[in-house]
C-alpha positions in Angstrom: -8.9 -7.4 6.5 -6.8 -10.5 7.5 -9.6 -12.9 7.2 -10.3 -12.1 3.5 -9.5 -14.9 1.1 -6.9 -14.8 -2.0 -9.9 -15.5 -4.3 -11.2 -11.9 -2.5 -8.4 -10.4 -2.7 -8.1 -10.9 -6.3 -11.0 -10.0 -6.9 -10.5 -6.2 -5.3 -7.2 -5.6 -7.5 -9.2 -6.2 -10.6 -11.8 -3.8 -9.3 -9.1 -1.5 -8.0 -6.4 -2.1 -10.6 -3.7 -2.4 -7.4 -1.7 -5.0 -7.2 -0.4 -4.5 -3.4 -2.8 -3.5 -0.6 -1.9 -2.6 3.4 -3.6 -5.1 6.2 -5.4 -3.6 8.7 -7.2 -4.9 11.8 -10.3 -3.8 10.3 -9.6 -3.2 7.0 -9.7 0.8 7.1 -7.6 3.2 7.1 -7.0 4.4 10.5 -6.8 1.4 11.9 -4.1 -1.1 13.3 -1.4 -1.8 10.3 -0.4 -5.7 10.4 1.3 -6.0 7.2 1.2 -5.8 3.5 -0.2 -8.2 0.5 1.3 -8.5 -2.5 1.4 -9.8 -5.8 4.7 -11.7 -4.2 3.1 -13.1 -1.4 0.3 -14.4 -3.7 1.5 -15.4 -6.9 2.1 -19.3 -6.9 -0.4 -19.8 -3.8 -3.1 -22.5 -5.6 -5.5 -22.7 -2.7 -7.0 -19.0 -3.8 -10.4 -19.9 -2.3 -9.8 -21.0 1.2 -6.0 -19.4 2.1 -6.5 -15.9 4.0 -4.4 -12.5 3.4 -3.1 -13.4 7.1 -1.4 -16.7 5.7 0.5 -15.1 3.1 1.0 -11.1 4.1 4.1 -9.7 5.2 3.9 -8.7 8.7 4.6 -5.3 10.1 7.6 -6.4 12.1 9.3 -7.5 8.8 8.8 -4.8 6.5 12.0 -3.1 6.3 10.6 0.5 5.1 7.9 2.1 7.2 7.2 6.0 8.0 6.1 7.8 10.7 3.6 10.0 10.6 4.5 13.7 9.9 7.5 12.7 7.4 7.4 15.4 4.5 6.9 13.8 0.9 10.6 13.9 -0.5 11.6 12.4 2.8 9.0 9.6 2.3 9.6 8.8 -1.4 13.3 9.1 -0.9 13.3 6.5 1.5 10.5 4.5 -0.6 13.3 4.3 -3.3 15.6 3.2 -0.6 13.5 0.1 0.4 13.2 -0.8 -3.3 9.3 -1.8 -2.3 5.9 -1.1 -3.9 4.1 0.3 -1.1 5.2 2.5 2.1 3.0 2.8 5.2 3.1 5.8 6.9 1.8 5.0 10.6 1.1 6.9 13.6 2.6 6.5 16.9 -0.3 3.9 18.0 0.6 2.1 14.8 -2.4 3.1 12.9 -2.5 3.1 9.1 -2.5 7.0 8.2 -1.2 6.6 4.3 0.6 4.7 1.9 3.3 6.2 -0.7 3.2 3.8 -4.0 6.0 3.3 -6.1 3.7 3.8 -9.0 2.8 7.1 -8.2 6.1 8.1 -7.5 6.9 7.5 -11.0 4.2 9.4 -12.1 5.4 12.1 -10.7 8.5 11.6 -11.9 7.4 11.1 -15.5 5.2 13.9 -15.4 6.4 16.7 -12.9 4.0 19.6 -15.1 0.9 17.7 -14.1 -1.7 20.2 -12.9 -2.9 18.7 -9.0 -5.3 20.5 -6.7 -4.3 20.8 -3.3 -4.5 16.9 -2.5 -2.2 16.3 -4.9 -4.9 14.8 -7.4 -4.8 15.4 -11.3 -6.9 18.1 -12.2 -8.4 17.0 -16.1 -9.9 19.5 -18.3 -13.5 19.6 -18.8 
């Protein structure tokens, strides 16, 4: 959500353990994409309490890497390597949020290509 605070935001990566989150209109997925947040953007930024993710984001119309819907996986990572971001959107014709591709799990998959993943592509453990 735009309006959310730094101090917010900051609060959600510890509780998430991500450093980089997409903006939406309303905060879901699904909805309207209007940027990204980093750790970049929010770094050296001392008013935490009062500056919004809106102040400091960078904006949809300057990201230099986003997908469209439909793009196959190898076609999305290779051009997430490409960008040399954290994060790429993957956006529908509307301009709705559909997914993100992380750099970190990229690398994952890299470092691990054996892992054992059900169908969504999530790590099956033992039990």
């Amino acid at each position: 959500v735009p309006t959310l605070t730094l101090q917010e935001l900051d609060a959600l990566s510890a509780k998430c353990g991500f450093s980089g989150f997409p903006v939406t209109a309303d905060g879901k997925m699904g909805s309207k994409l209007l940027g990204l947040v980093t750790r970049r953007d929010t770094d050296f930024v001392r008013e935490r309490a009062t500056t919004t993710v809106e102040l400091v984001m960078t904006a949809t119309a300057k990201l230099n890497a986003i997908a469209d819907e439909g793009v196959e996986l190898p076609a999305a990572n290779e051009k997430l390597i490409e960008s040399k971001n954290s994060k790429l959107p993957i956006v529908a014709v509307d301009g709705s949020l559909v997914a993100l591709v992380a750099r970190k799990d990229l690398q994952k998959q890299t470092d691990f290509p054996l892992a054992t993943k059900d169908k969504n592509k999530s790590l099956m453990m033992a039990g």
